[in-house]
C-alpha positions as protocol buffer text, in pm:
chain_id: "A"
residue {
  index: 1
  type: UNK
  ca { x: -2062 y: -750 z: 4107 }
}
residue {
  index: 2
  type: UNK
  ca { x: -1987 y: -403 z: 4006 }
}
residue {
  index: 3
  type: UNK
  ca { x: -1682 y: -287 z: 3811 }
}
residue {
  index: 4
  type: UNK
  ca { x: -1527 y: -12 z: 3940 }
}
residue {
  index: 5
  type: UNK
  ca { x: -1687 y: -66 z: 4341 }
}
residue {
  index: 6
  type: UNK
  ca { x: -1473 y: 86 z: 4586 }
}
residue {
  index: 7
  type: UNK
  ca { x: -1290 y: 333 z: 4355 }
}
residue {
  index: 8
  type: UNK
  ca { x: -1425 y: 693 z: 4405 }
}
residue {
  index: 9
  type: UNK
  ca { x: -1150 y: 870 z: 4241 }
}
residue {
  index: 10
  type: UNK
  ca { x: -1147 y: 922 z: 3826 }
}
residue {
  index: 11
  type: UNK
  ca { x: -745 y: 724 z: 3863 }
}
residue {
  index: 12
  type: UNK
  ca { x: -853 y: 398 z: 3781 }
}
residue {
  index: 13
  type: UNK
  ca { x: -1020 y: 470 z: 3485 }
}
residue {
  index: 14
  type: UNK
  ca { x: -761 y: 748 z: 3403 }
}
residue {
  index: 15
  type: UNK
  ca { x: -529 y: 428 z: 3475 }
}
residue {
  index: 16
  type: UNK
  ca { x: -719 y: 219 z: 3261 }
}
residue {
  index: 17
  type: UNK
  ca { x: -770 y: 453 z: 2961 }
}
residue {
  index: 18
  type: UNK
  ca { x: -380 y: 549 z: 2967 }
}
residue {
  index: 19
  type: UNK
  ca { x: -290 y: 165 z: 2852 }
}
residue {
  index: 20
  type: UNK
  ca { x: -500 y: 205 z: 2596 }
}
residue {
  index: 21
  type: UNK
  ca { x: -789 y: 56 z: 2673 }
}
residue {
  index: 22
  type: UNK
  ca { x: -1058 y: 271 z: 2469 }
}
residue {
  index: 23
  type: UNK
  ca { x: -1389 y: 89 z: 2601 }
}
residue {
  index: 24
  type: UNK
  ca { x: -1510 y: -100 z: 2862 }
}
residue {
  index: 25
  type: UNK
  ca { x: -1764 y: -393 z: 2843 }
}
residue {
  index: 26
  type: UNK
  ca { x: -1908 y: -542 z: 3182 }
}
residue {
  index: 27
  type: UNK
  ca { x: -2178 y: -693 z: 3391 }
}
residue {
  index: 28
  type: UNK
  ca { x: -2247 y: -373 z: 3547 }
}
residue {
  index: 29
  type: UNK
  ca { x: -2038 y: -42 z: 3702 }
}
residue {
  index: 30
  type: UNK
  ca { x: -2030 y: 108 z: 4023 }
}
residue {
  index: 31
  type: UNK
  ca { x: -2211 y: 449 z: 3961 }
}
residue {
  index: 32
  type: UNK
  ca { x: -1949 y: 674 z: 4070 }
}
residue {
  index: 33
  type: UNK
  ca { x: -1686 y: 489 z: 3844 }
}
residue {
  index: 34
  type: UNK
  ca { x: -1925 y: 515 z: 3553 }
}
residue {
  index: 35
  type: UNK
  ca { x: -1943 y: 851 z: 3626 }
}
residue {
  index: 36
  type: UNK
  ca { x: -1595 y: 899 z: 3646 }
}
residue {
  index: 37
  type: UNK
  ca { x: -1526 y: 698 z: 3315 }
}
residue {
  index: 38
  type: UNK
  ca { x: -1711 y: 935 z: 3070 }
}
residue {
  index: 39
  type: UNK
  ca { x: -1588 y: 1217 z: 3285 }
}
residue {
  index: 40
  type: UNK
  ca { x: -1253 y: 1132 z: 3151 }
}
residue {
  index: 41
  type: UNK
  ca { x: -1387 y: 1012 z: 2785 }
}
residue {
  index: 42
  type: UNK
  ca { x: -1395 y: 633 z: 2847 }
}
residue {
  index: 43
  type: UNK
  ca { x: -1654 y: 455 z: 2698 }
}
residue {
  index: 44
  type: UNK
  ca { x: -1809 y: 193 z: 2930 }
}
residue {
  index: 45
  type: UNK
  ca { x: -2082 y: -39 z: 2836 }
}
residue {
  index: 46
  type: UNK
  ca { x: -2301 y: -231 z: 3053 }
}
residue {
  index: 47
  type: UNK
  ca { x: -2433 y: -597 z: 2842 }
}
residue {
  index: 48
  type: UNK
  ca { x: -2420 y: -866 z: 3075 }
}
residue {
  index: 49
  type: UNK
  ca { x: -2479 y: -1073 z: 2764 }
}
residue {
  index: 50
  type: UNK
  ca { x: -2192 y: -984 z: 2579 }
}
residue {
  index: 51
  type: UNK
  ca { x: -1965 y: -1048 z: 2850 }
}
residue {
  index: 52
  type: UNK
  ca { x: -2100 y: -1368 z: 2886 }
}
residue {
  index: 53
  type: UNK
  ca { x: -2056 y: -1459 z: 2532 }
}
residue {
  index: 54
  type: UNK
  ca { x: -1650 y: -1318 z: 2489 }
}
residue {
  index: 55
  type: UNK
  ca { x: -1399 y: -1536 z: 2501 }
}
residue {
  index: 56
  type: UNK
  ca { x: -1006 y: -1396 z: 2592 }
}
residue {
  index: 57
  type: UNK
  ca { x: -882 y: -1269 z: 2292 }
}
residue {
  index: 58
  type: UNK
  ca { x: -1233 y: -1193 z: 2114 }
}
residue {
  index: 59
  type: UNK
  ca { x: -1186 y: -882 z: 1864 }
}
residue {
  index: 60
  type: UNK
  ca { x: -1452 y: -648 z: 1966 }
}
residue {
  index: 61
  type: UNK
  ca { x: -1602 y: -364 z: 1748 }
}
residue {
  index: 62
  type: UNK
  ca { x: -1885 y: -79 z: 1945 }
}
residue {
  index: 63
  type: UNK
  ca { x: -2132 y: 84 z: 1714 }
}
residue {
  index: 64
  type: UNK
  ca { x: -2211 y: 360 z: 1983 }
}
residue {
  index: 65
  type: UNK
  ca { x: -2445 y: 585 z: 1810 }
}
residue {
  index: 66
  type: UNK
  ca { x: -2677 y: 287 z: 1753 }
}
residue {
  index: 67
  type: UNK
  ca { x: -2577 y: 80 z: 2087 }
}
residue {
  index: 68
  type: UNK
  ca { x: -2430 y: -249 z: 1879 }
}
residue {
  index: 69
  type: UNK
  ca { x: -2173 y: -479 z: 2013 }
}
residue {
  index: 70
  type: UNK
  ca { x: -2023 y: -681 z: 1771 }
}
residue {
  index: 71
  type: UNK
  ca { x: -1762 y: -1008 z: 1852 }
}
residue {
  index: 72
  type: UNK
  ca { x: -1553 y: -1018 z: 1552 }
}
residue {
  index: 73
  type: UNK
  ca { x: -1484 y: -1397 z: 1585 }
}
residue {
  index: 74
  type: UNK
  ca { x: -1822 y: -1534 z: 1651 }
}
residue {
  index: 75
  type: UNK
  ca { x: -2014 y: -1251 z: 1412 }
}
residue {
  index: 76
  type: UNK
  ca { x: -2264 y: -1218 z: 1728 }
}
residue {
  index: 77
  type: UNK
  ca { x: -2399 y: -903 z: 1793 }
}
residue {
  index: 78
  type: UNK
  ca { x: -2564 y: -778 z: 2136 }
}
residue {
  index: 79
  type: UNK
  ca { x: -2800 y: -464 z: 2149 }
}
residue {
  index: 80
  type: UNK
  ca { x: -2734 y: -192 z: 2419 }
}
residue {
  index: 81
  type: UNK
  ca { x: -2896 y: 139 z: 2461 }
}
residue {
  index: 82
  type: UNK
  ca { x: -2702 y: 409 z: 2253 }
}
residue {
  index: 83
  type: UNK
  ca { x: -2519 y: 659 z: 2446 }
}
residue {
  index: 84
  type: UNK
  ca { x: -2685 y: 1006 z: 2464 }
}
residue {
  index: 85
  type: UNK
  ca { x: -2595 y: 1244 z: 2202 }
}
residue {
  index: 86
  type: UNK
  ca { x: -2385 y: 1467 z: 2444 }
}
residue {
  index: 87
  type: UNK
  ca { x: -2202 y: 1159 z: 2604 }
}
residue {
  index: 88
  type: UNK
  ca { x: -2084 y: 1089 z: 2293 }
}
residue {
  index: 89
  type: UNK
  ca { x: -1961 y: 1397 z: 2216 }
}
residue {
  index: 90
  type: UNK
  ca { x: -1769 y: 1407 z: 2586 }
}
residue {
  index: 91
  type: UNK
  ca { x: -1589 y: 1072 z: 2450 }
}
residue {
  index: 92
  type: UNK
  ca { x: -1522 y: 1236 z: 2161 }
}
residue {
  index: 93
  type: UNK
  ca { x: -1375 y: 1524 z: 2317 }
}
residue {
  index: 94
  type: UNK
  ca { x: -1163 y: 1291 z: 2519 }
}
residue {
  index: 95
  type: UNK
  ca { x: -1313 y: 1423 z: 2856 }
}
residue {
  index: 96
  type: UNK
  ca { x: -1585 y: 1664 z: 3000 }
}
residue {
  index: 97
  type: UNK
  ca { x: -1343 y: 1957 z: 3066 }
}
residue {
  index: 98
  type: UNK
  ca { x: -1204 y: 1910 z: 2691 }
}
residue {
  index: 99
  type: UNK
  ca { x: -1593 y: 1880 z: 2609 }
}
residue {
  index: 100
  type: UNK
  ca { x: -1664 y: 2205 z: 2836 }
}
residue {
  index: 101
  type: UNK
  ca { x: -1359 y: 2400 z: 2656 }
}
residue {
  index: 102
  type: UNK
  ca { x: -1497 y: 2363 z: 2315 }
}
residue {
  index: 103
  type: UNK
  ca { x: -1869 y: 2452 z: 2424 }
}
residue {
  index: 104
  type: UNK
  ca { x: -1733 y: 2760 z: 2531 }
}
residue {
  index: 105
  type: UNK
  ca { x: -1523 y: 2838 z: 2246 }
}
residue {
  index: 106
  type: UNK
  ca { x: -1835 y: 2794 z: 2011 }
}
residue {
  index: 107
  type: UNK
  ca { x: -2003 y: 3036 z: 2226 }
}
């Protein structure tokens, strides 16, 4: 099962990042709602193992420069391939177009 499947347009994850929700852990992600998610600057994370070891209520911590998800209660950690150098940086510029309008002022 894919998170996201069926939604095409970037308003669920604009949905879900406006109640502050700042990452996303799951199973797996439709494509175009991955897509959509770091369009927008969410962070999304596929580990079907760390989803299968949270619990509701789990404190979560993401080490995504060196792809490390950490449950705060249990001390387990889960590996995950790092994000991309330039992904990160569209997170961190809260959204491609944000990421595009500071590319362009550098330039």
């Amino acid at each position: 099962m894919e998170f996201g499947c069926g939604s095409s347009r970037e308003h669920a994850p604009i949905a879900i990042k406006a109640s502050g929700i700042s990452c996303i852990i799951a199973k797996s992600f439709a494509r175009i709602f991955y897509r959509n998610a770091i369009n927008i600057g969410l962070a999304i994370i596929e580990s079907k193992e760390a989803v299968e070891a949270f619990e509701a209520g789990d404190e979560v911590s993401v080490d995504f420069e060196n792809g490390v998800i950490a449950n705060l209660r249990t001390n387990q950690s889960f590996n995950t391939p790092p994000f991309p150098p330039f992904i990160q940086e569209i997170i961190s510029a809260n959204g491609y177009l944000n990421w595009i309008a500071k590319r362009d002022k550098k330039a």
